[in-house]
C-alpha positions as CSV (number, residue, x, y, z in Angstrom):
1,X,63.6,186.6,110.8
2,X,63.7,190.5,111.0
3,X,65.8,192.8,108.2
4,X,65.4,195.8,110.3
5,X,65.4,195.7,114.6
6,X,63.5,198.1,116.3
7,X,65.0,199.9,118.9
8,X,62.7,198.0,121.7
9,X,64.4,195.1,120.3
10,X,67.7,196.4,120.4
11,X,67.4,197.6,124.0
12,X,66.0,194.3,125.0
13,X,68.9,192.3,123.4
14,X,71.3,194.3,125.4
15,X,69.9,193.2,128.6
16,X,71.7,189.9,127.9
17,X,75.0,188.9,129.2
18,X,76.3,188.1,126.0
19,X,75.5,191.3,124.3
20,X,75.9,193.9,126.9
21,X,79.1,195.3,125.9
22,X,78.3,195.1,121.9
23,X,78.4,198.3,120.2
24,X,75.1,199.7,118.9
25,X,75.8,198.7,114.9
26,X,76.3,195.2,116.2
27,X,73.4,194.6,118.9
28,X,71.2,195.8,115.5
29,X,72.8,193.2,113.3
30,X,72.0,190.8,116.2
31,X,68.8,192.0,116.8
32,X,67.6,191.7,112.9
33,X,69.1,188.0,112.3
34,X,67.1,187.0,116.0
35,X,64.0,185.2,115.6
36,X,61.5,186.6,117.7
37,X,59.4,184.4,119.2
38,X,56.1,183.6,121.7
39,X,55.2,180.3,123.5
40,X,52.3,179.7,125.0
41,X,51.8,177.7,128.4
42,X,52.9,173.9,128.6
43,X,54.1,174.5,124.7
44,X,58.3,173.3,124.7
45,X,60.4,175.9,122.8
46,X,63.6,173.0,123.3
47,X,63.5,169.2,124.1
48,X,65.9,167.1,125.6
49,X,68.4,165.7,122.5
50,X,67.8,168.4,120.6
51,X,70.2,169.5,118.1
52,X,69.6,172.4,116.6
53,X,72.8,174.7,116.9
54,X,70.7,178.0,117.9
55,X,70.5,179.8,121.5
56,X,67.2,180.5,123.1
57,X,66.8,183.9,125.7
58,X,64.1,184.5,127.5
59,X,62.6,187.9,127.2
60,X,59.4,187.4,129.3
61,X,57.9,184.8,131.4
62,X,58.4,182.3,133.3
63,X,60.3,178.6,131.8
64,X,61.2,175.2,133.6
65,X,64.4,173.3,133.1
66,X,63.9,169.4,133.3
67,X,66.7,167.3,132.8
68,X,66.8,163.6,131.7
69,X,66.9,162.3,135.5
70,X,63.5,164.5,136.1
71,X,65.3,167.5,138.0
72,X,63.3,171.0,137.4
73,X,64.4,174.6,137.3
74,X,62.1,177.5,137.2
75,X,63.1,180.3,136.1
76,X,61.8,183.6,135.5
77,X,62.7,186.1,133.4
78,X,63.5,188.3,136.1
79,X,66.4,186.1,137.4
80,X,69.6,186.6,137.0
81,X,70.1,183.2,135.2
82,X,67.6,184.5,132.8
83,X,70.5,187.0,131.2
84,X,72.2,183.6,129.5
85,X,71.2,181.4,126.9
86,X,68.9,178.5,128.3
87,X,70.5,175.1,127.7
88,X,73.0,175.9,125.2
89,X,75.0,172.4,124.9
90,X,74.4,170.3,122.1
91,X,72.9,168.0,122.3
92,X,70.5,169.3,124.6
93,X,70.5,168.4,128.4
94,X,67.5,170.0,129.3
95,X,63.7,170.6,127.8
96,X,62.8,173.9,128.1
97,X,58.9,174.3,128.4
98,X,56.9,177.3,129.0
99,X,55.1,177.6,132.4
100,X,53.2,180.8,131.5
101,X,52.9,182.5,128.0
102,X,56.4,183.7,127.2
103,X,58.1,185.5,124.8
104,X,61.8,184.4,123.7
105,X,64.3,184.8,120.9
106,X,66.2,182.3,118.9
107,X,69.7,182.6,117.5
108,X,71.8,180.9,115.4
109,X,74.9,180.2,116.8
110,X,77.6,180.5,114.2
111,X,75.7,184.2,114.1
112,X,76.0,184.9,117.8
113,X,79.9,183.4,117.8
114,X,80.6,185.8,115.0
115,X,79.6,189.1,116.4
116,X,81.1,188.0,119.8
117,X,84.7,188.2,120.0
118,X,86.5,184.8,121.0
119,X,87.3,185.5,124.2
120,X,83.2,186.7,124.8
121,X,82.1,183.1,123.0
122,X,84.5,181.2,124.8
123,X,83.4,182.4,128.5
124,X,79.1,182.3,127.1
125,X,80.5,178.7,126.3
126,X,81.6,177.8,129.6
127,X,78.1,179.4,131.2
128,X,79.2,180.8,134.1
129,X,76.2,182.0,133.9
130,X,74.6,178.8,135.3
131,X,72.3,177.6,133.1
132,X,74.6,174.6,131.5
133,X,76.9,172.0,132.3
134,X,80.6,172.0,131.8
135,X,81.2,169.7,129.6
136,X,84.2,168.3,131.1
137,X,84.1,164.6,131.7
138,X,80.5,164.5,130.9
139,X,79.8,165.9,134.1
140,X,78.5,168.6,135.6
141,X,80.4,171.8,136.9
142,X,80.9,172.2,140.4
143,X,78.4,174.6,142.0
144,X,80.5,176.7,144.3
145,X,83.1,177.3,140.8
146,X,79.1,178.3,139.0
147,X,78.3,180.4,141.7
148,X,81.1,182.5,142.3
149,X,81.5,182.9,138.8
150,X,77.6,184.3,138.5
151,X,78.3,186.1,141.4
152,X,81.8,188.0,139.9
153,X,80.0,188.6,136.9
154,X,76.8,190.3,139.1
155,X,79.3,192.6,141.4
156,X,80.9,193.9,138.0
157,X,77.7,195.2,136.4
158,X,76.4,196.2,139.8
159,X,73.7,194.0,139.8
160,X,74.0,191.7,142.4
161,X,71.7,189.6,143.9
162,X,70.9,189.8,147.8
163,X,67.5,188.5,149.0
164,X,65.8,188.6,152.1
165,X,64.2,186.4,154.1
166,X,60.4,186.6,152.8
167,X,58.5,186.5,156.2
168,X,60.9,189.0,158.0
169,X,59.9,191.3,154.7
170,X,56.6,190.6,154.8
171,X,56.3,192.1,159.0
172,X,59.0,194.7,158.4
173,X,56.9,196.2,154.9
174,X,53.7,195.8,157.0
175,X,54.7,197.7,159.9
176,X,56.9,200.4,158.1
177,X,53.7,201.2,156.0
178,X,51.4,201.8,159.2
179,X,54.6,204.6,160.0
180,X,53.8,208.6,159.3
181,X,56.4,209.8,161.2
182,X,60.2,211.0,160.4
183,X,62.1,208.1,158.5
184,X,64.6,207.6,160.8
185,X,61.9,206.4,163.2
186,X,61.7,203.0,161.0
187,X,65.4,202.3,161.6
188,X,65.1,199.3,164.4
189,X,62.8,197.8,161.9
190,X,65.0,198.0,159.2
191,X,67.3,196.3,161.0
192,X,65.9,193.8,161.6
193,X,66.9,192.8,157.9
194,X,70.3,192.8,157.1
195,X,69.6,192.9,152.9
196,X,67.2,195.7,153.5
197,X,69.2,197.5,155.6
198,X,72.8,197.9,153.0
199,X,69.7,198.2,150.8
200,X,68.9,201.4,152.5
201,X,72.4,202.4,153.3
202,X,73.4,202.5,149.4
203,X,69.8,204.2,148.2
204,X,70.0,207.2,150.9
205,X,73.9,207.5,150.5
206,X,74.7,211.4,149.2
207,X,75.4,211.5,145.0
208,X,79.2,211.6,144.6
209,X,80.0,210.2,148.3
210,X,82.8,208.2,148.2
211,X,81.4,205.6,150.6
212,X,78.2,204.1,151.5
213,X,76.1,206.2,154.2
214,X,77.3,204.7,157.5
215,X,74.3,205.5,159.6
216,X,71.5,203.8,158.6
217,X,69.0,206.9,160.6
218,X,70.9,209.3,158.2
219,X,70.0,207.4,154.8
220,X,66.6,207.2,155.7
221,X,65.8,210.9,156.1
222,X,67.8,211.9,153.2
223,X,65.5,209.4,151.5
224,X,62.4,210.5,153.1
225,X,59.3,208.3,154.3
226,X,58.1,207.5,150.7
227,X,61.0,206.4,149.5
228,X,61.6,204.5,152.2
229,X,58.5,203.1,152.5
230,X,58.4,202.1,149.0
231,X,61.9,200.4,148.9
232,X,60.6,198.2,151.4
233,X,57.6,197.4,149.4
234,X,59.6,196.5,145.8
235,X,62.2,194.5,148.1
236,X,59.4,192.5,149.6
237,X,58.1,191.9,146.4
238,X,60.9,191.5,144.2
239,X,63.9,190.7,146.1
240,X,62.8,188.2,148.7
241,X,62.0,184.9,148.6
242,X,60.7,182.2,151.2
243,X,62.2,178.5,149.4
244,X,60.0,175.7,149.8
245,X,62.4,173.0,149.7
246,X,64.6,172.1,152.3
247,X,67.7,172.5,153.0
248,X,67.6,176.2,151.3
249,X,64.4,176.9,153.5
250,X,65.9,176.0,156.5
251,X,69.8,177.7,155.6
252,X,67.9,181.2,154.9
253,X,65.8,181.2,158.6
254,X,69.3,180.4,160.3
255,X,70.9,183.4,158.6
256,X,68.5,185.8,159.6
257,X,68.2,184.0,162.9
258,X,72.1,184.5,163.4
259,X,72.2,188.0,161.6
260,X,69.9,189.2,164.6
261,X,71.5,187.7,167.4
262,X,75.3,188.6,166.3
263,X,73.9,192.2,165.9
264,X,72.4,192.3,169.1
265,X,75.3,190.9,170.7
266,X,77.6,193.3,169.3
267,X,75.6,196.2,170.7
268,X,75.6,195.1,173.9
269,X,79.3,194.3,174.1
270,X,79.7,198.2,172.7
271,X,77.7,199.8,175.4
272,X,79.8,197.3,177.9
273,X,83.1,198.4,176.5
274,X,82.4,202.0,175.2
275,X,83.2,201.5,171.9
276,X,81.0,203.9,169.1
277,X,79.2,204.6,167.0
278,X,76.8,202.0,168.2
279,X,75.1,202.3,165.1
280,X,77.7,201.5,162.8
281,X,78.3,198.4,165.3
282,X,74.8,197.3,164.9
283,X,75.1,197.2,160.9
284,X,78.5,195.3,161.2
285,X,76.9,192.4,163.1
286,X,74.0,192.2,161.1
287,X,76.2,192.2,158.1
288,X,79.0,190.5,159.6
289,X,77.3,187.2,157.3
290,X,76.4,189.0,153.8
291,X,79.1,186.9,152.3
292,X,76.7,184.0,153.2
293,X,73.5,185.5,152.6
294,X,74.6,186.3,149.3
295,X,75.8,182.7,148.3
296,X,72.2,181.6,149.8
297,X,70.8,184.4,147.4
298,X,72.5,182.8,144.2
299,X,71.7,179.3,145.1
300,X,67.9,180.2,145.5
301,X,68.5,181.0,142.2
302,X,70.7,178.1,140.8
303,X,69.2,176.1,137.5
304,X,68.7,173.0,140.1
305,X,68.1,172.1,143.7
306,X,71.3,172.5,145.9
307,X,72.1,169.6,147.7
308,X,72.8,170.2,151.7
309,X,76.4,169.3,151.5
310,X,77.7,171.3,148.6
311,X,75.8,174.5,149.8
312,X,77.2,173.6,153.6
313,X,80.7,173.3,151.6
314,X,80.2,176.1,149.4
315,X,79.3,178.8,152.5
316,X,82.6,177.2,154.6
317,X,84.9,177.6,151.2
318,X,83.4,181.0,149.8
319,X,82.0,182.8,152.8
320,X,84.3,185.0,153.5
321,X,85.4,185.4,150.1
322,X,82.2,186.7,149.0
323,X,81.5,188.5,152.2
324,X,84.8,190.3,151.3
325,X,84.1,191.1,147.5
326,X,80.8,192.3,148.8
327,X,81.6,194.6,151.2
328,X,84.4,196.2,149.3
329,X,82.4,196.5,146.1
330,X,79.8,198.4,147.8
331,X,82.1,200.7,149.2
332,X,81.0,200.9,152.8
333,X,82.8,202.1,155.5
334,X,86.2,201.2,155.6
335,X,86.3,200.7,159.9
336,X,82.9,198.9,159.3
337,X,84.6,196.8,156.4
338,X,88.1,196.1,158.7
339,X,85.9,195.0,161.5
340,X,83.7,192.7,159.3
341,X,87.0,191.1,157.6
342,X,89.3,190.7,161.2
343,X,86.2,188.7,162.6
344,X,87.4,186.0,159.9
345,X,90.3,185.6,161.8
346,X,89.3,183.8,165.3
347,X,92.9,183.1,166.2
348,X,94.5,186.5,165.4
349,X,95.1,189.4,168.3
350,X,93.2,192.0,166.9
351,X,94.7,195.7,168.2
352,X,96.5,196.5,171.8
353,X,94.4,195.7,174.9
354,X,91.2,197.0,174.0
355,X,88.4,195.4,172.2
356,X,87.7,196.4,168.7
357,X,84.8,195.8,166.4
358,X,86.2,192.9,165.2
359,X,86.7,191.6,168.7
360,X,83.0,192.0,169.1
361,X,81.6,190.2,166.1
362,X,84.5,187.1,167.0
363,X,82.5,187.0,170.3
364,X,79.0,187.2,169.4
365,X,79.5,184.9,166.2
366,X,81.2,182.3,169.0
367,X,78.5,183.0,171.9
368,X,75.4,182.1,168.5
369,X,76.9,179.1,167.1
370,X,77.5,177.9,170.8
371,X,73.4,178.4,171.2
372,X,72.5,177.6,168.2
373,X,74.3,174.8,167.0
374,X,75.5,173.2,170.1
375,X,79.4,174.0,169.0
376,X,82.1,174.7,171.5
377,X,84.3,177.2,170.8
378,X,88.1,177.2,172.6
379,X,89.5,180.4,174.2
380,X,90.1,182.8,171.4
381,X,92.0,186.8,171.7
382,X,89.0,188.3,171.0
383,X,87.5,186.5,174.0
384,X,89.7,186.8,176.6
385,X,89.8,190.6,175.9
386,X,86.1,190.7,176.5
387,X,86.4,188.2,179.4
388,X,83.9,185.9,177.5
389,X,86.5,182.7,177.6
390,X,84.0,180.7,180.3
391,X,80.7,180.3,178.5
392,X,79.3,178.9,181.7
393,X,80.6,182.1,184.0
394,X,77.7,185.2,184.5
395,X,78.9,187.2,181.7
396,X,79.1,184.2,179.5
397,X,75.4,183.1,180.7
398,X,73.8,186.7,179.9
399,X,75.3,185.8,176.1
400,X,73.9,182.9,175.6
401,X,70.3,184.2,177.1
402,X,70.6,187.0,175.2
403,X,71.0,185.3,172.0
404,X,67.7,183.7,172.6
405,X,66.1,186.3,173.2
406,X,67.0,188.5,170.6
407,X,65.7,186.2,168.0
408,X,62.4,185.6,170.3
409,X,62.0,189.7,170.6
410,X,62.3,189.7,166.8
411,X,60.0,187.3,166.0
412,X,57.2,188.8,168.1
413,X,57.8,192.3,166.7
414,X,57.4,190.6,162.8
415,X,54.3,188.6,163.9
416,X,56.5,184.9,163.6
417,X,56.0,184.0,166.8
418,X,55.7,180.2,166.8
419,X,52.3,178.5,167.7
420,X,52.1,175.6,170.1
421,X,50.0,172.9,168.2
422,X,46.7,171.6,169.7
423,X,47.1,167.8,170.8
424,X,44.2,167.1,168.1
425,X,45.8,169.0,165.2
426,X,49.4,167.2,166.2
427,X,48.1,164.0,166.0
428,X,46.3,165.1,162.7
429,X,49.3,166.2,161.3
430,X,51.3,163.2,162.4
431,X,48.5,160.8,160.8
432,X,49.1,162.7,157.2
433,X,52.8,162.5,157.5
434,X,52.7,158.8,158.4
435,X,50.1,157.8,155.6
């Protein structure tokens, strides 16, 4: 135990929730009663029943969570679940073992409650920081009431978490760094990835603008081509992710799937119905589903696997919630923000006679799902304004082709076109899935 903390150590403390808004006399105290520790691989800093009334943080490396029933978390210590205290209930639900050589720190917890105030220990208590159970009942807490707590939290220290889908990254950060030209020349392959593009639109966005750049073209020469280039490198690398595991595998393909096509749709319908800019209807329907993406992005991260359902019930309840808090947080462009939040209401006459943004989204969100997921939609304002009512009329047709094809056209450009299977390799594969 330390009688002096170095400033490294003080400065790493304060990269933990709990500590973040500690004066400087007290992250020292902190930081000179913390035990400073290092693990190395397979070696378990907590196991399952243990009692010990002190907090672990990780500081560096990578840790699994394995609960009683065999469940694992990994979690890194670049992860936002990484900034709370790992398994804090007592007894212990979890053991905490060390994938790779880590360094952590240990706390005692009559310490930590002491230098936090009780409303600070009360909410580290309740973990909304994911890492823990509730408590209440015995049971665990519901994710969606986990997640949009992290996710609060996240949008209040401007740190929120927004990943892309890994193999769109991977073709759109190969392709922008073959580019030598102007910036703005990269913008129909940024957007082609709707966390990369707001990405791009906050990081070229003028100092001391009160919103978010609205034309994606004009963010990326103010940032210039190595800046942009190298953006797209660090959010391939750091801010992507490509789950293993259905069904979080399969819910992030189908956002960027549906991202594409609503934004494709949308500008379309624009040039149709004259409504501009067309760029800032582009963004809109690619970003017309961050609030999703961004739920997906925190249950990537969640301390266990997400079952189907409660990630299906969570996106339903929260979508739009989040899409909201998102979107206003950031500060983008209020018409691109009012178009975003009226395509949440279907049933609502949006405006006089003529179509508006939010018309547009409502129609190509309606004319994807019908595609994609088989689902009917009834005759809607925003429809009948764009004379899209009758799915199976020409105009209706040329939507649903479209929507096929835009996903198709991006696939090909980001090299994930599907393969057709050899008879010999299917029956291969068949053969190992059967044995």
């Amino acid at each position: 135990m330390n009688q002096t903390a170095t400033p490294e150590q003080i400065e790493t403390l304060r990269q933990f929730t709990p500590f973040q808004d500690l004066p400087d006399h007290r992250l020292e105290e902190a930081a000179a009663h913390a035990q400073w520790l290092e693990a190395q691989r397979r070696e378990v800093l907590m196991d399952l029943g243990d009692t010990e009334d002190a907090s672990l943080f990780l500081v560096k490396g990578n840790i699994v969570l394995e609960a009683a029933d065999g469940r694992q978390r990994v979690i890194k210590h670049t992860d936002p679940a990484a900034r709370s205290p790992l398994s804090r209930l007592r007894p212990s639900r979890y053991r905490v073992t060390a994938l790779t050589p880590v360094r952590y720190l240990k706390i005692d917890n009559a310490l930590l409650d002491n230098l936090l105030n009780e409303e600070e220990a009360s909410e580290m208590l309740s973990s909304h920081y994911v890492v823990e159970e509730s408590g209440v009942g015995g049971g665990e807490a519901d994710f969606s009431t986990q997640v949009m707590a992290q996710i609060y939290e996240d949008l209040h220290h401007n740190r929120l978490v927004l990943y892309s889908w890994q193999p769109a990254a991977l073709g759109i950060t190969r392709l922008a760094l073959r580019e030598s030209g102007r910036p703005a020349a990269l913008e129909p392959l940024i957007m082609l990835d709707p966390a990369l593009t707001v990405k791009m639109l906050r990081r070229g966005t003028a100092p001391g603008a009160p919103e978010v750049e609205e034309r994606l073209g004009n963010a990326l020469n103010r940032m210039g081509m190595n800046e942009v280039q190298r953006l797209a490198f660090f959010n391939l690398f750091r801010e992507s992710c490509n789950p293993r595991t259905a069904p979080l595998g399969d819910a992030f393909r189908n956002a960027w799937e549906q991202s594409i096509a609503i934004s494709r749709l949308c500008a379309a319908l624009a040039k149709a119905h004259g409504l501009t800019p067309l760029d800032t209807v582009l963004t809109a329907g690619l970003l017309a589903d961050v609030g999703k993406l961004t739920l997906l992005s925190y249950a990537y991260n969640f301390y266990r696997e997400v079952e189907h359902q409660e990630l299906k019930e969570a996106v339903h309840l929260l979508g739009r919630e989040t899409g909201r808090m998102v979107l206003t947080h950031w500060k983008l462009p209020e018409y691109l923000i009012r178009g975003i939040l009226d395509s949440y209401n279907w049933s609502q006459e949006h405006g006089g006679s003529e179509p508006t943004l939010g018309d547009l989204i409502i129609a190509a969100r309606l004319y994807t799902r019908l595609v994609r997921k088989g689902k009917e939609f009834k005759p809607v304002p925003a429809l009948r304004k764009l004379h899209l009512d009758d799915p199976h009329s020409n105009k209706g047709q040329k939507m649903q082709n479209m929507v096929i094809q835009a996903i198709a056209q991006a696939r090909e450009v980001l090299g994930l076109v599907r393969r057709a299977r050899m008879p010999a390799q299917r029956n291969e594969e068949e053969m190992r899935e059967e044995a």
